[in-house]
C-alpha positions in Angstrom: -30.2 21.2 26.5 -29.9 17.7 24.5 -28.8 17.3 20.8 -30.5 14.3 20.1 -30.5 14.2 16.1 -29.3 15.9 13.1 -31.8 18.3 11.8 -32.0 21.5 9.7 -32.3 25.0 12.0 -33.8 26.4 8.8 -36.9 24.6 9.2 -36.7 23.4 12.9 -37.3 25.6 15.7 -36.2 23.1 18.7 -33.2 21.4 17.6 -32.6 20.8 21.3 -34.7 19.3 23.7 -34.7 20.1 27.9 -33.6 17.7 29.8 -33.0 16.7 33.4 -29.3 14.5 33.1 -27.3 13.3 36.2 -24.6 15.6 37.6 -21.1 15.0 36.0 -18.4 13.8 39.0 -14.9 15.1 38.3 -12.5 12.3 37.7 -9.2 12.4 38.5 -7.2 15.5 37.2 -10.5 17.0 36.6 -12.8 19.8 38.0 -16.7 20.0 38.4 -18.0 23.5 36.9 -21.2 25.1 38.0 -22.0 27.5 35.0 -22.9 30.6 34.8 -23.0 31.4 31.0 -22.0 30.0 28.2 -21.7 31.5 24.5 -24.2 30.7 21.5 -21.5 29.7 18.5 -22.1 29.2 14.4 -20.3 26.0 15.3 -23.1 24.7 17.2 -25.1 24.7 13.8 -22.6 23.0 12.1 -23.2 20.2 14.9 -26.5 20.5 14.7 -27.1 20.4 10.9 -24.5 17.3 10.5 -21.4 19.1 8.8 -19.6 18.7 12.0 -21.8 16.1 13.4 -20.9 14.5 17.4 -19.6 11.0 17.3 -22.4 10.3 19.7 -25.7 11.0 20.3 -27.3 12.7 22.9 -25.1 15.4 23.6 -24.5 18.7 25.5 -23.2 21.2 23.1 -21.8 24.7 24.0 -18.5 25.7 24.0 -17.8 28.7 25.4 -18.4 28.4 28.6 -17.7 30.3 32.0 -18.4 29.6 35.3 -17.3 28.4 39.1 -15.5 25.5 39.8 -17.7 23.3 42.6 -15.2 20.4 43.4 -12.2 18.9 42.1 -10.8 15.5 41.6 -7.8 14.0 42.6 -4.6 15.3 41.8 -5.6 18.9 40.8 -3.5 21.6 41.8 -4.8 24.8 39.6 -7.6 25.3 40.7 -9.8 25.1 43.9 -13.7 25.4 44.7 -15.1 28.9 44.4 -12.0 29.5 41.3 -14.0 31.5 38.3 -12.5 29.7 35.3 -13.3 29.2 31.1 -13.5 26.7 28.7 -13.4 26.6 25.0 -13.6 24.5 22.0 -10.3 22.3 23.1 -11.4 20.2 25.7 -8.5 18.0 25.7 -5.6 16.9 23.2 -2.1 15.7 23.5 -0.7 18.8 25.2 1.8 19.5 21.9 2.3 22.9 19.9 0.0 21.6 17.3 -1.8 19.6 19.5 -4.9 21.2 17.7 -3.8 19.2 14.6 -4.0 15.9 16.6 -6.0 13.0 16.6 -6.2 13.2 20.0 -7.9 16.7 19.9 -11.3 16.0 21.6 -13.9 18.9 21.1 -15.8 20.2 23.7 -19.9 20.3 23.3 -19.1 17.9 20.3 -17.0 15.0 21.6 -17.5 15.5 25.3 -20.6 17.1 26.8 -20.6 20.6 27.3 -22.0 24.2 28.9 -25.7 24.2 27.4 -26.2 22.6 30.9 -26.0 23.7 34.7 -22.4 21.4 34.8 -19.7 19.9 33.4 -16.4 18.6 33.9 -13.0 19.3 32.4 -9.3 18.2 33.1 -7.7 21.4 34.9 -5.2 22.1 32.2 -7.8 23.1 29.7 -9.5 25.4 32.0 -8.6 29.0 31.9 -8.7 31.8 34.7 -10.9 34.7 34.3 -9.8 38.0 34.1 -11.9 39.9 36.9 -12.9 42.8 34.3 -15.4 40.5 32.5 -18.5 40.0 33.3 -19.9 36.2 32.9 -21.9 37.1 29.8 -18.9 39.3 28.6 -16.2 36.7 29.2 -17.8 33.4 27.3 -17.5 34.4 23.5 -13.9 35.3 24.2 -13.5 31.8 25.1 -13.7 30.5 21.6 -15.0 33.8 19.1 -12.1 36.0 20.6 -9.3 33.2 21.4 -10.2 31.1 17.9 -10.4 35.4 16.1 -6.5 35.9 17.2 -4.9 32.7 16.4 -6.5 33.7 13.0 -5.0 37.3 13.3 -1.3 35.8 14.2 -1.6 33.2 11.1 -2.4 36.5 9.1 1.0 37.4 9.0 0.3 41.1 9.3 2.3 43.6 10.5 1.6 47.2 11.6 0.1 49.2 8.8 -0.4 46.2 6.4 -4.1 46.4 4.7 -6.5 43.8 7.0 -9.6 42.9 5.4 -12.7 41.0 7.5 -15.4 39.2 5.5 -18.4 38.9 7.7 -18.7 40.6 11.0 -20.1 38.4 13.3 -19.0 37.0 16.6 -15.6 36.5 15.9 -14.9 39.8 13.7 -16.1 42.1 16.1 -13.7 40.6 18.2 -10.9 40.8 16.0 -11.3 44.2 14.9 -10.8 45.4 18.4 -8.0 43.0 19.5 -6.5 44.4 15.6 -6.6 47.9 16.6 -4.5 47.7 20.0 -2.0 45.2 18.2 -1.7 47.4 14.9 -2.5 50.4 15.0 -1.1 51.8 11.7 -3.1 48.9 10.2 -6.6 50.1 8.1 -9.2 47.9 8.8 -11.9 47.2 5.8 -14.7 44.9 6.5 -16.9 43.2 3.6 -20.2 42.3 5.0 -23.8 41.6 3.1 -26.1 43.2 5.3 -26.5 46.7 6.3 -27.0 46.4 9.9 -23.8 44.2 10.4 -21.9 47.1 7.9 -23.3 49.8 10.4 -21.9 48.1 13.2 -18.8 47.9 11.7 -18.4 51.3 10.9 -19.9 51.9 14.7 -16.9 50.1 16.3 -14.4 52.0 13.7 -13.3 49.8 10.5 -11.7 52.4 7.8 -13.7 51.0 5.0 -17.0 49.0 4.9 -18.6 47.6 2.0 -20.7 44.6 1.1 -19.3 41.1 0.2 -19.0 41.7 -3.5 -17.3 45.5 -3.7 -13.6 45.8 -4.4 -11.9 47.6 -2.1 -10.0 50.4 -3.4 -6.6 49.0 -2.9 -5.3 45.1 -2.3 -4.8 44.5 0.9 -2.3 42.1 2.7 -4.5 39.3 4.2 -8.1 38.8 4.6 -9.4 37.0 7.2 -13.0 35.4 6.4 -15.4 34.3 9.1 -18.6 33.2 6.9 -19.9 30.0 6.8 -20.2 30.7 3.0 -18.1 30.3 -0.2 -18.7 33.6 -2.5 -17.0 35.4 0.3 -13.8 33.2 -0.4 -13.7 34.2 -3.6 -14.8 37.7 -3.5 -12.0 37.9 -0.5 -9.0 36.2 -3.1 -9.8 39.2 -5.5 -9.2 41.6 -3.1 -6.2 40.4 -2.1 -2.3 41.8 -3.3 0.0 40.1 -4.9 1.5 37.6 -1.9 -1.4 38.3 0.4 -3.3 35.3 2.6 -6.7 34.5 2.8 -7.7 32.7 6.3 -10.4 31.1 6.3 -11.8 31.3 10.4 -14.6 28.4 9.5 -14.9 24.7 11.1 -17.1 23.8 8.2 -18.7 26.2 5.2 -22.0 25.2 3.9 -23.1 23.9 0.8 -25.7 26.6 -0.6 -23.5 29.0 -2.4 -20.9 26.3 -3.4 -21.3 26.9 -6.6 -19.6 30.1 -6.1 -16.3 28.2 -6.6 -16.7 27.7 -10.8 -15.8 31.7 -10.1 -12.7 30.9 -9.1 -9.8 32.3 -11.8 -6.3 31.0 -11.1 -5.0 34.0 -12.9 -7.2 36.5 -11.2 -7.3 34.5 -7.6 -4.5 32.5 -7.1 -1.2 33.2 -9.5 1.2 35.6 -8.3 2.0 33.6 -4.8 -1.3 34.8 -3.5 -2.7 32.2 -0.2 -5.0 30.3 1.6 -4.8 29.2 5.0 -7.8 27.5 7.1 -7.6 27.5 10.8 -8.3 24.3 12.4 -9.3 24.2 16.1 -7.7 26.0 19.0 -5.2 25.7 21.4 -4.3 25.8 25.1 -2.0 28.2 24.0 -4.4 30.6 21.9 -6.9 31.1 24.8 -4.4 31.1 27.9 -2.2 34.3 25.7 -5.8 35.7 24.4 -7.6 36.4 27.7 -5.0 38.5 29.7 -4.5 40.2 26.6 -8.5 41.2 25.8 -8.4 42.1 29.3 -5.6 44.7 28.8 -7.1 46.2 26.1 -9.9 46.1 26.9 -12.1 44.3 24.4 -16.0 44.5 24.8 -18.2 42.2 23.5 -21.7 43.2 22.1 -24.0 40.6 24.1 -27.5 39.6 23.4 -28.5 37.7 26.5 -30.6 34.4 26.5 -32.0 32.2 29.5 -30.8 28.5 29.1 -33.8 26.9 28.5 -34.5 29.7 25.2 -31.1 28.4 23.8 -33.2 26.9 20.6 -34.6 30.5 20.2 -30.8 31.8 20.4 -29.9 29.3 18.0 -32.7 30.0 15.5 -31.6 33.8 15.7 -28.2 33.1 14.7 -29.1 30.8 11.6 -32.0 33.0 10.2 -31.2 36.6 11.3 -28.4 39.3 11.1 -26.5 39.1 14.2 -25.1 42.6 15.6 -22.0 40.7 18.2 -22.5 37.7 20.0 -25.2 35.7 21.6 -24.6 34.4 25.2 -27.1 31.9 27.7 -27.3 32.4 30.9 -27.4 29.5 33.0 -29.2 29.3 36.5 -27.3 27.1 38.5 -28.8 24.3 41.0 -27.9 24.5 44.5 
């Protein structure tokens, strides 16, 4: 599925367009992946809509993807044909501790084509074992939702029985909330969310306290950690924050609608009194290759809405225009 131009999902129902493109050969440190599935990520949009926009154009996007390795190139040693293995959003980089910081960081499905498609390639030391409990479907939004979800916990700062706040319960919180609950248990959960169904499910998979975007909670909490693609969230988060909390904002890009949201923004009320705000850019090797054995232990379960490949523009429409209960995942026939 081809991104071929910058267009608006609001009004366009096929932002991608099928196509039939040559099979990648793995190059040398490299493997060849036959995919199975491959999550359905707000990121994606962001490509799509130009606020993350490819350098290039056509391109493959998807980013979470799972699926069996067919061949390798020369000088692999991880991996071997018939290996079940992930990829995320780092598709390469300089191999650092902040190599997610880099200018060498190379995104995949934005930079380098990636799993809306039957193959790619990937050098083996971005590619990630499966754990045998998940399922395909299961396993791809853990990939980048889950993996990007705790490096956003761990810059939280929290420890067990601080106050955690989500704003938006999406792909990523769902995740999070889970993955929070086995790492601190003492810690109430509240989630801010501005539809009912995604507050239900919240309350379905056990947050203490769920409200909509603009209620107060009925204490400051510790940190927040925002997943919206939106700006009143940012500031409704800030004024639920204590004294010395952090706000992390779990966003490659926000959009532009509700920007106005920000002449809201009080430094007395928001800001003073050492209160914080942290972004997360990117992921690391690190983040998915401690995340995966770790949602496997626990285990976390991702709510899945399944799509065939070729429907990916109907997945993608779903995710910009409707309320989204989990995660959306394509599944991807694979050619012989």
């Amino acid at each position: 599925m081809l991104l071929e131009r910058v267009t608006s999902v609001a009004m366009d129902d096929e932002p991608l367009r099928a196509a039939d493109v040559p099979t990648p050969a793995p190059g040398d440190g490299e493997i060849l992946i036959a995919i199975s599935a491959c999550g359905v990520c707000h990121t994606e949009l962001d490509e799509i809509e130009g606020r993350s926009a490819p350098p290039r154009l056509p391109i493959i996007p998807g980013h979470e993807v799972v699926g069996l390795v067919k061949s390798t190139g020369r000088s692999v040693t991880r991996f071997q044909p018939g290996d079940r293995v992930g990829v995320g959003w780092i598709h390469s980089s300089d191999g650092g501790d902040d190599e997610n910081l880099s200018p060498a960081f190379r995104a995949t499905g934005r930079d380098v084509n990636g799993g809306y498609a039957e193959y790619m390639t990937i050098g083996e030391n971005y590619a990630y074992p499966i754990p045998e409990i998940f399922s395909d479907e299961e396993a791809a939004p853990l990939l980048c939702a889950g993996a990007i979800g705790y490096r956003a916990l761990r810059l939280s700062g929290i420890t067990n029985g601080d106050r955690l706040g989500l704003t938006g319960f999406g792909g990523s919180a769902h995740l999070v909330l889970q993955l929070s609950r086995h790492l601190y248990p003492d810690t109430p959960i509240y989630v801010f969310a501005r539809d009912a169904a995604s507050r239900e499910f919240a309350s379905e998979l056990g947050a203490d306290w769920v409200a909509s975007t603009d209620e107060r909670a009925a204490e400051a909490l510790d940190a927040i950690i925002d997943t919206t693609p939106a700006w009143t969230p940012v500031v409704m988060a800030l004024s639920n924050l204590k004294a010395g909390g952090r706000l992390v904002i779990n966003a490659i890009r926000k959009e532009d609608a509700d920007k106005a949201a920000l002449e809201n923004l009080s430094y007395h009320e928001h800001l003073w009194m050492e209160r914080e705000i942290k972004s997360v850019a990117n992921i690391t090797h690190r983040d998915i290759a401690e995340f995966l054995p770790l949602a496997a232990e626990i285990p976390i379960r991702p709510k899945v809405t399944c799509y065939s490949l070729e429907n990916a523009n109907a997945a993608l429409v779903s995710l910009k225009r409707e309320s989204v209960r989990g995660v959306k995942v394509l599944r991807v026939t694979k050619s012989s």
